[in-house]
C-alpha positions in Angstrom: 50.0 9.8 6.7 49.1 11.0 3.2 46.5 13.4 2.5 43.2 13.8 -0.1 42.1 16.4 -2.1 39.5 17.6 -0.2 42.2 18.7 2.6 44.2 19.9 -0.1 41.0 22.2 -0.8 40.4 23.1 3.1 43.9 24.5 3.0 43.1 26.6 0.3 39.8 27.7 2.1 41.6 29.0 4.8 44.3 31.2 2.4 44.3 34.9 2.5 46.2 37.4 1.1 46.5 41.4 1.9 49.8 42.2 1.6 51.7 43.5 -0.9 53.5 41.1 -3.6 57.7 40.6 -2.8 59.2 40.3 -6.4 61.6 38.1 -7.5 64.6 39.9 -7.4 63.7 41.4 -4.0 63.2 38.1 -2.6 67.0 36.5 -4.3 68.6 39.9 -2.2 67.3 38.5 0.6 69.7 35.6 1.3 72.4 36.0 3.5 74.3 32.9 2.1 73.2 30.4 4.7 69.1 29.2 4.8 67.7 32.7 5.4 64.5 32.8 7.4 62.1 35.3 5.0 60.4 38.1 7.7 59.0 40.5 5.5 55.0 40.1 4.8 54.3 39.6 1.4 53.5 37.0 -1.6 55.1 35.6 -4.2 53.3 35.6 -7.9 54.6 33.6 -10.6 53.7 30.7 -12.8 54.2 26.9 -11.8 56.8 25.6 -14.7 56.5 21.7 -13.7 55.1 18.7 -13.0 55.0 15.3 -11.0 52.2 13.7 -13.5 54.8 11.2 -14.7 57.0 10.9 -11.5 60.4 12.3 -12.5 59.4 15.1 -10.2 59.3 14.4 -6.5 59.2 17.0 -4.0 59.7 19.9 -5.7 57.2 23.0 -7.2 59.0 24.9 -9.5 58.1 28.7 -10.0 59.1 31.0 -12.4 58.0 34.9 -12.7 57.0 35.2 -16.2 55.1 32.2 -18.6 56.7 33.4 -21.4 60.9 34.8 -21.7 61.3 34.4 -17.9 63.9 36.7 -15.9 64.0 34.0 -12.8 62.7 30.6 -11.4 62.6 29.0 -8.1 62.3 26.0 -6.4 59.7 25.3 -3.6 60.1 21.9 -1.7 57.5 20.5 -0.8 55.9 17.2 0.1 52.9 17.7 -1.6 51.7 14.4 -3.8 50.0 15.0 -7.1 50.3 18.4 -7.3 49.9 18.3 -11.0 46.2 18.1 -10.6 45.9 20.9 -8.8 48.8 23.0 -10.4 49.1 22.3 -14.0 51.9 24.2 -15.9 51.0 27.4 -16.6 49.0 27.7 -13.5 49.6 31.5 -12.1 50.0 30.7 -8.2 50.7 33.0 -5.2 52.7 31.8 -2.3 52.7 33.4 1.1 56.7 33.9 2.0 56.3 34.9 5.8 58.1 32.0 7.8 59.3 30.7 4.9 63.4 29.7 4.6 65.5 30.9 1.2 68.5 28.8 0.3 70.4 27.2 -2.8 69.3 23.8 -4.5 71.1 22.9 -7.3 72.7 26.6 -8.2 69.6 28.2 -8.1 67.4 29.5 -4.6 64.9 27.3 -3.6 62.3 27.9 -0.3 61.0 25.4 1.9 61.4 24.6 5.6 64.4 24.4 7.9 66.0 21.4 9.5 68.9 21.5 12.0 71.5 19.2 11.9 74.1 19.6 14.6 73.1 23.0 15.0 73.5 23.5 11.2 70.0 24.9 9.2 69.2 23.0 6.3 66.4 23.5 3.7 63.9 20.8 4.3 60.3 20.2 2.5 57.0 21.9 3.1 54.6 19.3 4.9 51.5 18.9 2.5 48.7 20.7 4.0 50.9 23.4 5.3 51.8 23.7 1.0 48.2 23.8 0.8 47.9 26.9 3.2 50.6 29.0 1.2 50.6 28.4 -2.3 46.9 28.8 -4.0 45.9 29.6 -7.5 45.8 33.5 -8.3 42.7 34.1 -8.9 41.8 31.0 -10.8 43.8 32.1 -13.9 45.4 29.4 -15.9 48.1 31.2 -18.0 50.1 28.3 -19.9 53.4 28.4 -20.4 55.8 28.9 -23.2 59.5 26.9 -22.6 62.4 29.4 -23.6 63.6 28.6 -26.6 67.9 28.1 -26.4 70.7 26.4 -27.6 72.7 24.3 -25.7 75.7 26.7 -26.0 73.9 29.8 -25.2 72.5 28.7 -21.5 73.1 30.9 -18.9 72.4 31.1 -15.4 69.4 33.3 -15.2 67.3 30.0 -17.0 68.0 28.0 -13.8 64.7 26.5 -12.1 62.8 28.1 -15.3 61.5 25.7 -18.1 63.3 25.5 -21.2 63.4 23.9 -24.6 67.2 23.0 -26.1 67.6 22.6 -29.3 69.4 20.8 -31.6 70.6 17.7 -29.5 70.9 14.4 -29.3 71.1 11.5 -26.5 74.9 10.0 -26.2 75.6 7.7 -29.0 76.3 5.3 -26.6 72.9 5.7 -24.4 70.0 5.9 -27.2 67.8 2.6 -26.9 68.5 2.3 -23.2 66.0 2.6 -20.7 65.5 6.4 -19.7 66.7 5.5 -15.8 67.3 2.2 -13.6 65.0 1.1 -11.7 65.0 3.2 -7.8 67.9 5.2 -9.5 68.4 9.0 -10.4 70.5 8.3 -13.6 72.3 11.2 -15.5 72.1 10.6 -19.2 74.3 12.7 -21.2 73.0 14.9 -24.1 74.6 16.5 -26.6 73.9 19.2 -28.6 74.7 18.8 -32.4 78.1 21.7 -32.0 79.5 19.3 -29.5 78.2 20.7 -25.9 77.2 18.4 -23.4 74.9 18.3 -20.5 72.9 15.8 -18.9 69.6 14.7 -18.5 68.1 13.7 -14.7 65.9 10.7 -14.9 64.1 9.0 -12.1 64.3 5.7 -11.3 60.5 6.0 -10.2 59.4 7.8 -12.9 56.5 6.1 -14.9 58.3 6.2 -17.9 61.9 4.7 -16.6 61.8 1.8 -18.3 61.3 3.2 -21.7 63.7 3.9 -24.5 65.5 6.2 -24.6 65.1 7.5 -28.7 67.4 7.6 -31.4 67.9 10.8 -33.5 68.1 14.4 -32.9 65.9 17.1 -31.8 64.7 19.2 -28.8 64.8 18.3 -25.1 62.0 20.5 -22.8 62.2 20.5 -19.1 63.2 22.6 -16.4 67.5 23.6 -16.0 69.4 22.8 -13.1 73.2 23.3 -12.7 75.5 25.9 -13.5 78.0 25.8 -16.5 80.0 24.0 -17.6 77.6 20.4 -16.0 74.3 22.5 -16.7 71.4 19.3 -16.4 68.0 18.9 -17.8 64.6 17.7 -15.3 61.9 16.3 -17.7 58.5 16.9 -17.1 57.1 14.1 -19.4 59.0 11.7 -21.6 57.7 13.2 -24.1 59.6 16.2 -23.0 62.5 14.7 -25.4 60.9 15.1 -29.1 63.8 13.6 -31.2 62.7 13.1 -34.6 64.9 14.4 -36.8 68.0 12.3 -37.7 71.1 12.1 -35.9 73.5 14.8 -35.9 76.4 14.2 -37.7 73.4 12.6 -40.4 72.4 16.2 -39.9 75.3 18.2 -40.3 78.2 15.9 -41.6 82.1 16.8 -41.1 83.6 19.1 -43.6 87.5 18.3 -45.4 88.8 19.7 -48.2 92.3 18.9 -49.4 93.1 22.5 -50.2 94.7 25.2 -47.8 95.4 28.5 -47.7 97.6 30.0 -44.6 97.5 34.0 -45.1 99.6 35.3 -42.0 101.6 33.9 -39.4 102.2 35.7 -36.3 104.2 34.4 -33.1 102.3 34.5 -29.7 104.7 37.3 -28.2 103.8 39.7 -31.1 108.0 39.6 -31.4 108.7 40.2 -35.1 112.3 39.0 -34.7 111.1 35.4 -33.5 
């Protein structure tokens, strides 16, 4: 059963806050390595770094404390539809943690709801309306958002679940003018960045924009990180997320030769000056 914005604004209605704000760091010490039930009465403040406008994100708010130079992001799961409309990026949003479950989702914590399995917990999504009861705009404020700026060989893993803007790169050779995903498919494009690092890009195959092409050239790539090094990956909000309109890389920066040498020093691996 699917709901409409006017429940989506009943929930709201009915959200309250008088307790004190749980920061980011505090909450990350909380987990215990398993899905960690949170007890402590509190909120969350940050700012909402995605969207699901275009489709290539499905059940999944990310958060991330700061709209500008970020320290930390999260993931909330949730099966809230459209969210976009009522949480642009940028929006500053509190979310009430009591109740909630802390775990990991794709190297970086995420909260939702639990599911057992065979006795096992696992981190499930946040039904719609009960979304609707915990996250709500602070205040009204509308913030926007500013993506880090990085290169591709300088990510680390305090950008994960935060929004960020690579430089420099370029889709595989031997992807550009395909379509950005098949069809009911998560496909993993592979980018490059113009020093030879790789990482890849997560497309939907229900995003509104999978059957475009994917663009020639170089340039940035926005969205929000996932991963862990060395397979960090890339979550577009929008296709235009990918801005590549510089030329290609090695048009860019072409190889270097030069048929003249000069060795200085030798020296054997042992340091053994007899060798």
């Amino acid at each position: 059963m699917g709901y409409g914005f006017i429940d989506i604004i009943e929930g709201f209605m009915h959200w309250e806050v008088n307790e004190a704000s749980v920061g980011f760091p505090e909450l990350f010490r909380m987990y215990t390595g398993t899905p960690t039930e949170i007890t402590v009465e509190g909120y969350l403040t940050g700012v909402v770094a995605s969207s699901d406008r275009e489709g290539n994100i499905f059940g999944t708010i990310y958060i991330q404390d700061l709209a500008e130079n970020p320290r930390s992001g999260i993931a909330l799961k949730t099966d809230l539809v459209g969210s976009d409309a009522l949480f642009p990026p940028g929006t500053r949003v509190r979310l009430w943690l009591p109740g909630l479950y802390l775990g990991l989702q794709d190297s970086g914590y995420a909260l939702g709801t639990p599911r057992e399995v065979f006795g096992n917990i696992f981190m499930d999504r946040l039904p719609a309306l009960a979304t609707a009861e915990r996250l709500a705009p602070d205040c009204g404020d509308f913030e926007g958002i500013q993506p880090t700026a990085v290169r591709a060989e300088s990510l680390d893993s305090t950008l994960v679940h935060t929004l960020v803007r690579i430089q420099d790169v370029e889709v595989d050779p031997e992807f550009k003018s395909r379509p950005f995903a098949e069809t009911e498919e998560e496909t993993l494009v592979p980018l490059l960045s113009c020093t030879g690092t790789r990482l890849g890009l997560v497309n939907s195959g229900y995003s509104e924009f999978r059957d475009e092409e994917l663009p020639a050239g170089s340039g940035t790539a926005t969205g929000i990180l996932l991963g862990e090094a060395p397979e960090y990956r890339l979550l577009l909000r929008f296709a235009s997320d990918l801005e590549m309109e510089a030329p290609a890389c090695p048009d860019r920066y072409p190889p270097v030769s030069s048929d003249r040498l000069f060795i200085s020093e030798l020296a054997d691996p042992d340091n053994e000056t007899g060798a």
